[in-house]
BALOBA-1460 file (C-alpha; in Angstrom, 3 decimals):
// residues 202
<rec num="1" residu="x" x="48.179" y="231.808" z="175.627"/>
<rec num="2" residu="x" x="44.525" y="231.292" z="174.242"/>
<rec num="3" residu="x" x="41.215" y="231.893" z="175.735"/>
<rec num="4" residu="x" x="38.585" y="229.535" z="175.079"/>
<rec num="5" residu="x" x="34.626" y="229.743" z="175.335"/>
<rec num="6" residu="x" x="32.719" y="226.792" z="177.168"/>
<rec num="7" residu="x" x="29.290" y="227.077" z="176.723"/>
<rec num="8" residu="x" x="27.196" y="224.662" z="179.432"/>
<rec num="9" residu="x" x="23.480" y="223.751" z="177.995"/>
<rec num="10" residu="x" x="20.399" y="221.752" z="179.910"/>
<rec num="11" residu="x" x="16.727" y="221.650" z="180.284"/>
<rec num="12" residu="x" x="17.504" y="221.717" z="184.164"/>
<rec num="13" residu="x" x="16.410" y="225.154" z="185.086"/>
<rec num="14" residu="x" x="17.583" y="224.840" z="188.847"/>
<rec num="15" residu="x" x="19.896" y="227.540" z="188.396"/>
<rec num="16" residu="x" x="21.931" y="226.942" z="191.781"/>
<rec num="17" residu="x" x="25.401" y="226.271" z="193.325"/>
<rec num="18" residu="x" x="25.381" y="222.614" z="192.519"/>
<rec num="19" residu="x" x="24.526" y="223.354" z="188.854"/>
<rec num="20" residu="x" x="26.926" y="226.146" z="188.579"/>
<rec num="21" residu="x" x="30.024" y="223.758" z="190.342"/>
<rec num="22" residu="x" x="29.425" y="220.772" z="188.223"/>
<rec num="23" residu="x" x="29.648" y="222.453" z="185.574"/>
<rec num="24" residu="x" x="32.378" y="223.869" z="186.435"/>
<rec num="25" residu="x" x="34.073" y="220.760" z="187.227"/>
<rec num="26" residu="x" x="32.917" y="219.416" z="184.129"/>
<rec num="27" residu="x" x="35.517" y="222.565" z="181.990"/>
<rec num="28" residu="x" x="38.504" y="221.883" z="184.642"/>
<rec num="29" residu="x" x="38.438" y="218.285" z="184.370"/>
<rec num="30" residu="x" x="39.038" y="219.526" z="180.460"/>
<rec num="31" residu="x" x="42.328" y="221.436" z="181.305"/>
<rec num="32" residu="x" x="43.191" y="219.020" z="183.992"/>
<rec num="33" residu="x" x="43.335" y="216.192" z="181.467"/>
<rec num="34" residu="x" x="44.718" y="218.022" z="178.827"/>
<rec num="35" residu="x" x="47.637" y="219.258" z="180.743"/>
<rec num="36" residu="x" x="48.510" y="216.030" z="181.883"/>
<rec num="37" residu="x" x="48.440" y="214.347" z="178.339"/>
<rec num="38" residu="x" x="50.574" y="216.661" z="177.375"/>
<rec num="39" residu="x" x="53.385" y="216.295" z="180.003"/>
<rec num="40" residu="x" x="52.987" y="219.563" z="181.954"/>
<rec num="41" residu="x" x="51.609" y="218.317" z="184.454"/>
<rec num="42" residu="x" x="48.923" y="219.146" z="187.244"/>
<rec num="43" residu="x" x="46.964" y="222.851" z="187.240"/>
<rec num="44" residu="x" x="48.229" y="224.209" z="190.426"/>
<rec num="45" residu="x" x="46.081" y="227.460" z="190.742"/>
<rec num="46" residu="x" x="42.949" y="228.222" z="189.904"/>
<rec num="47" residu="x" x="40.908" y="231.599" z="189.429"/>
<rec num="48" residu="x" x="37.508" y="232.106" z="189.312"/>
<rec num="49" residu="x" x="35.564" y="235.156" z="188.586"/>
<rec num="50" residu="x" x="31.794" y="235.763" z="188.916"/>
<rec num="51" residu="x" x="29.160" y="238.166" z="189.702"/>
<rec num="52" residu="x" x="27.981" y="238.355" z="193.206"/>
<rec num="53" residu="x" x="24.477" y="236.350" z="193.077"/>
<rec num="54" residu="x" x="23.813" y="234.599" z="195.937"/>
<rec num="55" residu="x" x="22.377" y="231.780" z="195.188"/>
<rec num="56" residu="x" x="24.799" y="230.449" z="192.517"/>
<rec num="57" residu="x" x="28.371" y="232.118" z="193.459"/>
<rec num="58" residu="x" x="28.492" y="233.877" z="196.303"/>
<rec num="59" residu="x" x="27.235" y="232.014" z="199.367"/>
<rec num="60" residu="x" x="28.881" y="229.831" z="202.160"/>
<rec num="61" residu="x" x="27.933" y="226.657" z="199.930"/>
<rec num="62" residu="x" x="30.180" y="227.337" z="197.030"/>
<rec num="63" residu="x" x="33.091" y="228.377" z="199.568"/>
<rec num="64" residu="x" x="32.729" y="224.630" z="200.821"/>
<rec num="65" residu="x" x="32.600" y="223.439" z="197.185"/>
<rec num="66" residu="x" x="36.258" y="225.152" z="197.136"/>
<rec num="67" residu="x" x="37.574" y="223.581" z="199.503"/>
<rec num="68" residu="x" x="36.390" y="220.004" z="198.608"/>
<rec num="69" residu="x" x="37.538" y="220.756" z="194.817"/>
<rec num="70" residu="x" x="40.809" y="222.165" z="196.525"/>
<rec num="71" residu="x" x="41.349" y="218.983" z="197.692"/>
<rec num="72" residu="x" x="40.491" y="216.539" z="194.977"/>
<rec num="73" residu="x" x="42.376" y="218.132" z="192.549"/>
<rec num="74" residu="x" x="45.598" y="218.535" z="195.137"/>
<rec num="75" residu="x" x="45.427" y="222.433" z="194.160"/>
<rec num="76" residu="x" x="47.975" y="224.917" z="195.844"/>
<rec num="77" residu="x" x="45.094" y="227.715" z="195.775"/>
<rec num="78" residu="x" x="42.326" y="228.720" z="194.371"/>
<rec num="79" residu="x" x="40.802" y="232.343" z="194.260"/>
<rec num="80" residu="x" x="37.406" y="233.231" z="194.144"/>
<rec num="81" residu="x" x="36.721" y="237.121" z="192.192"/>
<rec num="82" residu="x" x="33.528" y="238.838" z="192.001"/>
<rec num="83" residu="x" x="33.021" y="241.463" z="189.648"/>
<rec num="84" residu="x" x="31.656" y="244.459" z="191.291"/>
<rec num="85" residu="x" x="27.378" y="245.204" z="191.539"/>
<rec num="86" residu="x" x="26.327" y="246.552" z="188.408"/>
<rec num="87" residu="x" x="29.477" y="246.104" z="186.411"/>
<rec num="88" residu="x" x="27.730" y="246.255" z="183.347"/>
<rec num="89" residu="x" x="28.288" y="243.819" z="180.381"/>
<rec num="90" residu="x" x="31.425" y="241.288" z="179.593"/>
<rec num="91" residu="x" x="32.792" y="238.580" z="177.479"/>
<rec num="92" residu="x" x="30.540" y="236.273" z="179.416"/>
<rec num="93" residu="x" x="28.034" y="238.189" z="177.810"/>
<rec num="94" residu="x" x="28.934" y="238.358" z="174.655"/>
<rec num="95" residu="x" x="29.616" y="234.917" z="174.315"/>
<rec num="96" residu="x" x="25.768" y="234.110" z="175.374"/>
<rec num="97" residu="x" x="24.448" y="237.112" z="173.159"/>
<rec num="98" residu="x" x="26.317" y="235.671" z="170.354"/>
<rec num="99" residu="x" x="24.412" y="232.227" z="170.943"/>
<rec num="100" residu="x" x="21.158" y="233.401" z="171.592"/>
<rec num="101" residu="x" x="21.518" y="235.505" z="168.529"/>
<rec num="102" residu="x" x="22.524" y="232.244" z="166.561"/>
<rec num="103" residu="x" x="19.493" y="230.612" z="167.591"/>
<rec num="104" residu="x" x="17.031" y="233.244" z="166.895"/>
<rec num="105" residu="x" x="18.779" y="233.269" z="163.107"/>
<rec num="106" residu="x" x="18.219" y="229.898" z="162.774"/>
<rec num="107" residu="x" x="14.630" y="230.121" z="164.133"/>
<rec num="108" residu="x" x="13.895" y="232.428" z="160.840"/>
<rec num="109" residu="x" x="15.434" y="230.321" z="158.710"/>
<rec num="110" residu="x" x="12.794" y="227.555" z="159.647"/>
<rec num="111" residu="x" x="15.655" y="225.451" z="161.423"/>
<rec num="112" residu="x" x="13.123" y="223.310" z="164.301"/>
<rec num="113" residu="x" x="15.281" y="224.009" z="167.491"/>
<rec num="114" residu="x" x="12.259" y="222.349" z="170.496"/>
<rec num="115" residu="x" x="14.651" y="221.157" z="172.758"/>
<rec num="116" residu="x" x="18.355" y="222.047" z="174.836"/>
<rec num="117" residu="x" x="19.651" y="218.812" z="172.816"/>
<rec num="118" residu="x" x="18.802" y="220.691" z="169.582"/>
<rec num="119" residu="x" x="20.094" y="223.530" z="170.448"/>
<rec num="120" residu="x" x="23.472" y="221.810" z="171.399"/>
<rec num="121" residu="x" x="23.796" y="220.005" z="168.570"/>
<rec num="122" residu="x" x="22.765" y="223.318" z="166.308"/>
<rec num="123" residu="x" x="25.638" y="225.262" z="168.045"/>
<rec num="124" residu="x" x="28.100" y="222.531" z="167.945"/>
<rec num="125" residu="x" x="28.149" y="222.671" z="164.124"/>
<rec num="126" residu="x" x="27.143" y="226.294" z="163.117"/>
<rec num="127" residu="x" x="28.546" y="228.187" z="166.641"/>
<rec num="128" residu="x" x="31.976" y="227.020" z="167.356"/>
<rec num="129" residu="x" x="33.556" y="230.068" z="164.862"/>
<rec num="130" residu="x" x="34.587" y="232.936" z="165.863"/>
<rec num="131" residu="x" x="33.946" y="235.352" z="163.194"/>
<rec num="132" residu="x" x="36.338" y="238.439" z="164.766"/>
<rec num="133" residu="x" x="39.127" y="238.226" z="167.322"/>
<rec num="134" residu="x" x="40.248" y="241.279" z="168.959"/>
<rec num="135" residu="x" x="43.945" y="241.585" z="167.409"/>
<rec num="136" residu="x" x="46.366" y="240.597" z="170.529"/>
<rec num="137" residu="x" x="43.528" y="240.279" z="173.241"/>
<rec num="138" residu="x" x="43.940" y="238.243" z="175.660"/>
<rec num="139" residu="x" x="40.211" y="237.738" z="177.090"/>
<rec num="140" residu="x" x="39.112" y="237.891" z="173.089"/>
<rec num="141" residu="x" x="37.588" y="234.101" z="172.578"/>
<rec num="142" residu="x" x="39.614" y="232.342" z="169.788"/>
<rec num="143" residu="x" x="37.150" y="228.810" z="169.520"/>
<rec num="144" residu="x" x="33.933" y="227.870" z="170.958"/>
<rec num="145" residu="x" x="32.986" y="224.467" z="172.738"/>
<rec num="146" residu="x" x="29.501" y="223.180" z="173.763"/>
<rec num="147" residu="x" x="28.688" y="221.017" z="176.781"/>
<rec num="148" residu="x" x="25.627" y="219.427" z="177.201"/>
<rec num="149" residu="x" x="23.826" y="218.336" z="180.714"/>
<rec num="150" residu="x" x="20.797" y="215.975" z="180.881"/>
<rec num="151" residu="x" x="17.779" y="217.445" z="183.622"/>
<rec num="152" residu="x" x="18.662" y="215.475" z="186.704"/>
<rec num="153" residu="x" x="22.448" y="215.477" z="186.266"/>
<rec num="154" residu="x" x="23.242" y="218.072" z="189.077"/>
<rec num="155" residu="x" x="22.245" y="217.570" z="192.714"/>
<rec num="156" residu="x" x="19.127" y="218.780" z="194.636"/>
<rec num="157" residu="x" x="21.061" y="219.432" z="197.568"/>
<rec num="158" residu="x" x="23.926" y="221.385" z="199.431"/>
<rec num="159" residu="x" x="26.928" y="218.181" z="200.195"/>
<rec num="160" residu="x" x="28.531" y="220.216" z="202.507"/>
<rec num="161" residu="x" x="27.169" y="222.938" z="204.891"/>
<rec num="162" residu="x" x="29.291" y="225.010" z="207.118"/>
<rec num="163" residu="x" x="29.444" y="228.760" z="209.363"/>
<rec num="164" residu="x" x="30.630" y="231.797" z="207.590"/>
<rec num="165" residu="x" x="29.385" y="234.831" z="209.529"/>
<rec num="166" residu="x" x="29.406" y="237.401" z="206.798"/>
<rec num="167" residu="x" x="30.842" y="237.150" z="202.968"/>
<rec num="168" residu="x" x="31.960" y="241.166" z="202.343"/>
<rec num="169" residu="x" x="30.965" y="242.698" z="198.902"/>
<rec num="170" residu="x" x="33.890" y="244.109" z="196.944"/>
<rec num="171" residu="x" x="36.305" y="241.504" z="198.671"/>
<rec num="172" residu="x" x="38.648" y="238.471" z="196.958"/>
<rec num="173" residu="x" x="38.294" y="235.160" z="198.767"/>
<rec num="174" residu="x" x="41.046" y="232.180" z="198.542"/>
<rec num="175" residu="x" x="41.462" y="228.790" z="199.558"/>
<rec num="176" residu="x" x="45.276" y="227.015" z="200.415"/>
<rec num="177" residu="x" x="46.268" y="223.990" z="200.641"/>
<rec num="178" residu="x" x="48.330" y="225.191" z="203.537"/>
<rec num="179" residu="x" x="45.002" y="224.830" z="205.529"/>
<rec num="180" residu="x" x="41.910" y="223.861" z="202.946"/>
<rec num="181" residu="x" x="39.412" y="224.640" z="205.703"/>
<rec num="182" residu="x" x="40.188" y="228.420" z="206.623"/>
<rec num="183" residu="x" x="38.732" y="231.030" z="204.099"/>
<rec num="184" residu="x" x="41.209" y="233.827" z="203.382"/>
<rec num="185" residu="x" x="39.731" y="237.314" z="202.566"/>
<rec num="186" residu="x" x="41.473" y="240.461" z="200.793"/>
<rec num="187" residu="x" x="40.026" y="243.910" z="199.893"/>
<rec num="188" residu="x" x="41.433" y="243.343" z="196.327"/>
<rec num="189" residu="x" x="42.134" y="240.199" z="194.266"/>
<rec num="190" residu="x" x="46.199" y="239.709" z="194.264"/>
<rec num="191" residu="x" x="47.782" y="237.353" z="192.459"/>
<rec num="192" residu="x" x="51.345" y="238.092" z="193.651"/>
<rec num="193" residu="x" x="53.969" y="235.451" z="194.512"/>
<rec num="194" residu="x" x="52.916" y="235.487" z="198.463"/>
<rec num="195" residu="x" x="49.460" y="235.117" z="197.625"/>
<rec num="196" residu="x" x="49.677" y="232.093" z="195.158"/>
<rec num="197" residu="x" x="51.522" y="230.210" z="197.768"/>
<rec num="198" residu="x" x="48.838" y="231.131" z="200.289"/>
<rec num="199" residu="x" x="50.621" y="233.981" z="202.773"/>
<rec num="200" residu="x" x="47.386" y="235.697" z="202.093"/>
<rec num="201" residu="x" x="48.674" y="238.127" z="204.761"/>
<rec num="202" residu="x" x="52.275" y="239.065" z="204.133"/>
């Protein structure tokens, strides 16, 4: 098992649900490949955990992006997690602290960073170490990767629209292929054998 840090860098500073899926897209189709080179075939499940802001993560919009991604990558499930209001600091976190903390070195040193491309191609030499690893931790990044996004390569525009009455705080969401367009909601996330096949209410 290894856990990875992915690192997404543009000019664009849209900010919203169509930046936040394409890049997300942009990792899976990483994995996606990966896995498939190497004979083990298609990812299956997929978990995704975010804080609650509205405009990038937690809105009817990204819920259609789930089921649409669902789809096109012939996924059993996929779970959407939100971390609860004012959850304080994670690895997420860290990870950009780290970065920012790189840059601001490097700004000292007299290294001329003016642009997101020079700041990609900074960190994709002097960033991709990890310096400590947290002995037998799981969620401790082992290797860094960079990913770079010119302005103008995310849309300006919601592709799918569609009724959700009410998105609960401090609930789990998930998405089957049993039936890609109903939206399943739990109190808790639960990642038990019922609920990765999609009996969401066993």
């Amino acid at each position: 098992m290894a856990c990875r840090s992915h690192t997404c860098i543009t000019s664009d500073l849209n900010k919203s649900n169509e930046q936040v899926t394409h890049f997300i897209e942009s990792v899976f189709e990483i994995y996606s490949k990966y896995y498939r080179d190497n004979g083990h075939g298609r990812i299956r499940y997929f978990s995704l955990w975010s804080d609650n802001c509205g405009e990038q993560f937690k809105n009817k919009f990204h819920f259609g992006w789930g089921s649409s991604f669902l789809r096109k990558y012939y996924l059993d499930a996929i779970f959407f997690n939100y971390f609860a209001p004012g959850h304080g600091k994670g690895i997420c976190d860290s990870e950009g602290g780290i970065n920012k903390h790189a840059v601001a070195y490097a700004a000292l040193c007299g290294v001329r960073l003016v642009s997101a491309k020079d700041l990609f191609d900074y960190l994709s030499i002097h960033g991709v170490d990890v310096m400590s690893k947290t002995a037998h931790a799981l969620h401790s990044p082992g290797e860094r990767q960079f990913h770079y996004f010119l302005e103008g390569s995310f849309l300006n525009y919601h592709p799918i629209d569609l009724k959700i009455d009410r998105i609960n705080c401090y609930h789990s969401f998930a998405i089957s292929k049993r039936n890609p367009l109903l939206l399943y909601s739990r109190n808790t996330s639960c990642f038990c054998e019922g609920c990765k096949i999609g009996n969401f209410t066993a």
